[in-house]
C-alpha positions in Angstrom: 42.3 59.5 17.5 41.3 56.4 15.8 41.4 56.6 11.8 38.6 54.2 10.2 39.8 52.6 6.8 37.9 55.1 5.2 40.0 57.8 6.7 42.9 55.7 5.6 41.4 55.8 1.7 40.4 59.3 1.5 44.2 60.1 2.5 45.9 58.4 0.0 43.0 58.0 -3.1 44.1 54.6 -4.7 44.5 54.1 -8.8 41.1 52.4 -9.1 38.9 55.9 -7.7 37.8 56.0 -11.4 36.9 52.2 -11.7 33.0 51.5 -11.9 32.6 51.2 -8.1 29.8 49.3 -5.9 29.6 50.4 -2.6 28.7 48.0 0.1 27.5 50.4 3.0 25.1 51.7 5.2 24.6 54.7 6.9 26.5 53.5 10.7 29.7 53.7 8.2 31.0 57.2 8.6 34.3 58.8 8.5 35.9 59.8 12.6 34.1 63.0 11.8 30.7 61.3 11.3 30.3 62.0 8.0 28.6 59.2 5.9 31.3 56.8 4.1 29.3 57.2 0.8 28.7 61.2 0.5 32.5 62.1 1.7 33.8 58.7 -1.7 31.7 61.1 -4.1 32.6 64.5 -2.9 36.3 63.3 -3.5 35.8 62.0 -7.1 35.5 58.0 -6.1 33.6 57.2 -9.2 30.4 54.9 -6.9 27.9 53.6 -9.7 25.7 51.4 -7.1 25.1 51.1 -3.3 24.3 47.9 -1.8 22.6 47.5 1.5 22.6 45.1 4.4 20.1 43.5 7.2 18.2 46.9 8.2 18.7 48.8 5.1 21.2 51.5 4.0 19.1 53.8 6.6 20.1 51.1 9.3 16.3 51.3 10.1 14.8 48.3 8.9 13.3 45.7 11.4 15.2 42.7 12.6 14.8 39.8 10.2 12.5 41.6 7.9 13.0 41.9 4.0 14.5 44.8 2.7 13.7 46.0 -0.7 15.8 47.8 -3.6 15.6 51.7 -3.7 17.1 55.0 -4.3 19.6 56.2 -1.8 18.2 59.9 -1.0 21.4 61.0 -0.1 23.4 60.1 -3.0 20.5 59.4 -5.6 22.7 56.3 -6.5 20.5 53.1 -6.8 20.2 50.5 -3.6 20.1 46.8 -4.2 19.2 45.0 -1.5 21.6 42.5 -0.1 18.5 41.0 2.4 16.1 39.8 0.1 15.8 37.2 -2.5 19.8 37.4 -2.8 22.2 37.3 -0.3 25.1 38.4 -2.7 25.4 40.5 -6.0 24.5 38.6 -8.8 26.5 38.2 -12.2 23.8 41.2 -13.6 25.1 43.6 -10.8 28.7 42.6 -11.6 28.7 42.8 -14.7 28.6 46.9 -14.4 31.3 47.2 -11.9 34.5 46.6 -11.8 35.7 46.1 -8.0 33.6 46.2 -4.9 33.9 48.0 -2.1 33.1 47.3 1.4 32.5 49.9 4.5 30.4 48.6 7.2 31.0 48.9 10.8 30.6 45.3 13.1 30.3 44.9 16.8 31.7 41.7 17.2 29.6 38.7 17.7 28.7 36.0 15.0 24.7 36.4 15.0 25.6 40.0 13.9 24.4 39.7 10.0 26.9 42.4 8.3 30.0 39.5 9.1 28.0 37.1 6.9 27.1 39.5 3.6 30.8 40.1 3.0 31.8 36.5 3.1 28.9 35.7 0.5 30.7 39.0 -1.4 33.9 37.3 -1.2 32.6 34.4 -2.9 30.4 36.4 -5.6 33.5 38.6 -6.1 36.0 34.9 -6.8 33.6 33.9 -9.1 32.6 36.4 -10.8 36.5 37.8 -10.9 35.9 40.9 -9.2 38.5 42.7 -6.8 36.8 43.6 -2.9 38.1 45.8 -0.9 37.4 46.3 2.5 37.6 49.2 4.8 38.1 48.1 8.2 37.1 49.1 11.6 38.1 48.5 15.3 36.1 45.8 16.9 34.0 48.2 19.3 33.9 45.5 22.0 38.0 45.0 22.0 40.1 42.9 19.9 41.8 41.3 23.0 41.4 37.7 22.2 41.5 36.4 25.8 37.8 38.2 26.1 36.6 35.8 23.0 33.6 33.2 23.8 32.0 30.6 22.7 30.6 28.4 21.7 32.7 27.8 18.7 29.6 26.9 15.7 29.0 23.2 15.0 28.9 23.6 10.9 25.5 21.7 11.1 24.0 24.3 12.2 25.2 26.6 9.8 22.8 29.7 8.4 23.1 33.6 8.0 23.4 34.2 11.9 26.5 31.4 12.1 28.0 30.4 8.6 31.3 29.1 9.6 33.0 28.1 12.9 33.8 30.9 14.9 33.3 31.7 18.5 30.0 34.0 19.8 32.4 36.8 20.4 35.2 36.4 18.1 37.4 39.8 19.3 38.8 40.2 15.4 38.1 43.1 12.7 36.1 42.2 9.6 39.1 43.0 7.8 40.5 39.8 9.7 38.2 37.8 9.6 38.0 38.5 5.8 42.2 37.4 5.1 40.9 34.4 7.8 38.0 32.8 5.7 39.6 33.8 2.2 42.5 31.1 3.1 41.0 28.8 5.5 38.0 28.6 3.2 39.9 29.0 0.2 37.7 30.9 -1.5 40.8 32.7 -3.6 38.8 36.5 -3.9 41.1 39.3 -4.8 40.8 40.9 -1.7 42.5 43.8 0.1 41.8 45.0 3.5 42.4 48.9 4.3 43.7 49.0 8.0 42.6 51.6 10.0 45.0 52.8 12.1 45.7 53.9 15.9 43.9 51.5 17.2 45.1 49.4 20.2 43.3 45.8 20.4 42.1 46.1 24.2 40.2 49.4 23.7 36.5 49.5 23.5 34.4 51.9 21.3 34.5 54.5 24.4 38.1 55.0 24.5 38.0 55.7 20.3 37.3 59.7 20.8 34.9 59.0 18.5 30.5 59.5 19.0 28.8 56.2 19.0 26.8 55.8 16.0 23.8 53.2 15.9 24.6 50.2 13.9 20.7 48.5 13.6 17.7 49.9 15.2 18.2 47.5 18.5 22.1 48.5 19.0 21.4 52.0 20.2 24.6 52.1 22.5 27.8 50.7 23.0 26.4 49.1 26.3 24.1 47.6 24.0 26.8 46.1 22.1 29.1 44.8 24.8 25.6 43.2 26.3 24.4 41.8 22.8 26.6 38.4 23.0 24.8 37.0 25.8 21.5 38.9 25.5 20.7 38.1 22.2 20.2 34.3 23.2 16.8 36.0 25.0 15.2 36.0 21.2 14.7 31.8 21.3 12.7 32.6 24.7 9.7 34.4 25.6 12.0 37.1 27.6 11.6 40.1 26.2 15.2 41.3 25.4 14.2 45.4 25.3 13.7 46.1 21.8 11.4 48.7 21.1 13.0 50.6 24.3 15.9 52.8 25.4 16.7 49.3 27.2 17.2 47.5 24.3 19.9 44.6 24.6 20.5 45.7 28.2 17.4 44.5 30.0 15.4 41.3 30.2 11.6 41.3 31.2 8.4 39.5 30.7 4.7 40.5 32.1 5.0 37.9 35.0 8.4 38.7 35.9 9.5 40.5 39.0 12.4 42.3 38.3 13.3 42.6 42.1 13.7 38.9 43.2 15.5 38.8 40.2 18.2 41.9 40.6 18.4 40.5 44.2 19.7 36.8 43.0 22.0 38.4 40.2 23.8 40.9 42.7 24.4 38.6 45.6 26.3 36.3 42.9 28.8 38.9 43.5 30.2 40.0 40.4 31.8 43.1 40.6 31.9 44.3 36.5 28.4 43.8 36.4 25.4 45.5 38.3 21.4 45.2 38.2 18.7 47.2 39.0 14.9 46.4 39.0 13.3 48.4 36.0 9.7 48.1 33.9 9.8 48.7 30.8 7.3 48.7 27.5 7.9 48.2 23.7 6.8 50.8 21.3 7.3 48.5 18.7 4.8 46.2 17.4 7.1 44.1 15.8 8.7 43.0 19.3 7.6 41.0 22.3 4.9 42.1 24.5 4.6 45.4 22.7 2.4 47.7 24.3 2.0 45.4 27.7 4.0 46.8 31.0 7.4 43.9 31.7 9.1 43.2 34.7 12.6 43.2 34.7 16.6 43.4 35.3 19.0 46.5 33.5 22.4 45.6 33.0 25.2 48.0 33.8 28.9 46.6 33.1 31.6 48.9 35.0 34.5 46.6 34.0 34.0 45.7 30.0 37.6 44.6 30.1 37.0 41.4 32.4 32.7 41.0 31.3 31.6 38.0 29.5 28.2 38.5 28.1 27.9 34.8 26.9 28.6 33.4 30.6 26.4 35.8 31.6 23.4 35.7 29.3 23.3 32.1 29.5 23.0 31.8 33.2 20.3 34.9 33.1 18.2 32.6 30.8 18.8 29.7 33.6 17.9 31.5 36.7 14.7 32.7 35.1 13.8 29.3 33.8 14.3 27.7 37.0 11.9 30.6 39.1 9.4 30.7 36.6 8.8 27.0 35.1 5.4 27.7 34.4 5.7 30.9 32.3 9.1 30.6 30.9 9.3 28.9 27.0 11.3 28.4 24.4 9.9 30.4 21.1 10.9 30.2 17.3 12.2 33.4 16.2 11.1 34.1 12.9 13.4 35.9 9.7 13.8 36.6 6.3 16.4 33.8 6.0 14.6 31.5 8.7 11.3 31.4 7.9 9.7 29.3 10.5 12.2 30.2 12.8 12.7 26.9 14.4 16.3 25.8 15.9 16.8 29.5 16.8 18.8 28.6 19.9 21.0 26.1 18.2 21.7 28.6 15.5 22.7 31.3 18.2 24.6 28.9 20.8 25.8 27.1 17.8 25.6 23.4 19.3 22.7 20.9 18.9 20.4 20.6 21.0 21.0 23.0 23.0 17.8 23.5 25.0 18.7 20.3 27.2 21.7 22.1 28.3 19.2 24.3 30.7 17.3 21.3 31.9 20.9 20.1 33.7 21.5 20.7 37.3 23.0 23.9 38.3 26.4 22.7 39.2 26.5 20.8 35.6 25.1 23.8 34.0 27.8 26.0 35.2 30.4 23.9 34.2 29.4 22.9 30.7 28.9 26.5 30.0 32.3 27.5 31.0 33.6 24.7 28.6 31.3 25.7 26.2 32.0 29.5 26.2 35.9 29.2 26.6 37.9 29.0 22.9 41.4 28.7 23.7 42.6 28.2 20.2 40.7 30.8 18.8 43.4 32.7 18.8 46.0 30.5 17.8 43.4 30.2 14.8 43.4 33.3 13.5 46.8 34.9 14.4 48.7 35.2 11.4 45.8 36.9 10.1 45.8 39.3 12.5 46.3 43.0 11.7 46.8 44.9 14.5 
């Protein structure tokens, strides 16, 4: 069975247990026996004076993109500074009371996935504030096998807390990795140490761990959900519906003047066998989602072979097809968030090119092929391998 870092600490408690410790956590971060990362540090004496939260909270419940506000962790009673508000990062005042940071959040692999981006901007408060950061690692859930990783790799220009640096969509690496990556090729010189977890094997996905699936936000209710996210997610610069608010969430697309069956029919006869479809409606319960409370039309995704899948490929020519059968209905929408306020650009931020809408007006045949040299990143992993742990 897999051992998360956490496991790895609580085996072999380090000389700095007693240190004044902040926790950066939420409560997706267990141990393999699901209990939460934070409880099991204080039940063995790991001397956590302050938590700090990500996007969605430390309950992993707050809405996508919305603010979330300091508290009291009813757990642990330990204080919650917010880490998606008016800061991005601890400031000097939070420092000043701690002596190392500590990080234990679990990822699921693609670059709009906000958690990536809060520990690079801890890395940097940690350099310059002098502060050690350790981070407990976990297994990509969607594989580390490099030769699954898609792009586009980010244009820099485009940069913002969905996309900071250039990385592909689906970057196949551990935070830990990507941590040891940005501290050198960034140089950002934080004291940083990565806790490997261990018994993990790059090309497994979260199912083979032996391990539950635990719910990471409140839209990423299932590893499907994950494994679907790199591609799907592109849905939230349209007026597609991408589930949220449902059971579908992340693994359907549907509008009101959709119809889900002409739709199923087209993706199916394409013929690829690690994916089906199937005609479903759906409705949002959520009001802060698309079409909540209205009946949508759409497609369910089902991937039987995660090992040869590529979500970006496939979102992108999901977002085409429905463009080009419903011209009249089909538009681009901004995608408002805390740290995008008029949410304009959202596809460019997600795609990570410029201009990115004209790529759908192309003809089909150029479409296809500038998305398969868009998505493929052949020297991703030539980029990143010496940081590789696993």
């Amino acid at each position: 069975m897999i051992h998360f870092g956490i496991d790895v600490l609580l085996a072999d408690p380090p000389s700095w247990k007693t240190q004044r410790i902040g926790l950066v956590t939420n409560h997706a971060a267990t141990t393999q026996s699901l209990a939460p990362s934070r409880e099991v540090l204080l039940q063995q004496q790991f001397n956590i004076t302050t938590l700090f939260s990500p996007e969605h909270g430390l309950d992993v419940r707050g809405a996508d993109g919305h603010q979330i506000q300091d508290g009291t962790d009813g757990l642990t009673g330990l204080p919650v500074i917010s880490l998606y508000s008016h800061k991005l990062a601890p400031d000097a005042e939070d420092l000043a009371k701690l002596d190392l940071l500590l990080f234990d959040i679990p990822d699921i692999g693609s670059r709009f996935y906000t958690y990536l981006w809060t520990l690079t901007h801890l890395m940097e408060a940690c350099a310059r504030h002098g502060k050690k950061l350790v981070v407990l690692d976990r297994p990509n859930p969607i594989s580390g096998n490099l030769e699954l990783a898609e792009g586009p790799i980010l244009d820099e220009a485009l940069a913002s807390f969905i996309g900071r640096w250039a990385i592909p969509i689906r970057h196949s690496c551990t935070l830990g990795e990507l941590a040891l990556y940005f501290n050198a090729s960034r140089n950002i010189h934080c004291e940083l140490e990565v806790i490997r977890c261990q018994s993990w094997q790059r090309n497994q996905f979260q199912p083979d761990w032996g391990i539950p699936f635990v719910a990471t936000s409140p839209a990423i209710q299932s590893f499907e959900s994950m494994l679907l996210y790199p591609g799907l997610c592109l849905l939230e610069a349209t007026n597609i519906s991408e589930g949220r608010g449902t059971e579908y969430s992340f693994r359907a697309a549907g509008a009101p003047w959709l119809q889900g069956r002409s739709i199923a029919g087209i993706l199916n006869e394409m013929g690829l066998d690690d994916v089906s479809v199937t005609a479903i409606d759906f409705r949002s319960s959520d009001k802060n989602t698309k079409y909540f409370g209205e009946t949508c039309s759409g497609v369910q995704l089902e991937v039987h072979e995660p090992g040869y899948f590529q979500s970006v490929s496939y979102g992108m020519i999901l977002i085409r097809l429905i463009k080009e059968l419903y011209p009249k209905q089909f538009a681009w929408k901004p995608y408002v968030t805390l740290v995008n306020p008029d949410g304009q650009q959202h596809l460019d931020k997600l795609l990570g090119i410029a201009n990115s809408e004209a790529l759908f007006e192309l003809p089909l045949p150029r479409f296809i092929a500038e998305t398969t040299r868009l998505t493929q990143c052949k020297g991703w992993k030539k980029e990143v391998e010496k940081y590789l742990l696993y």
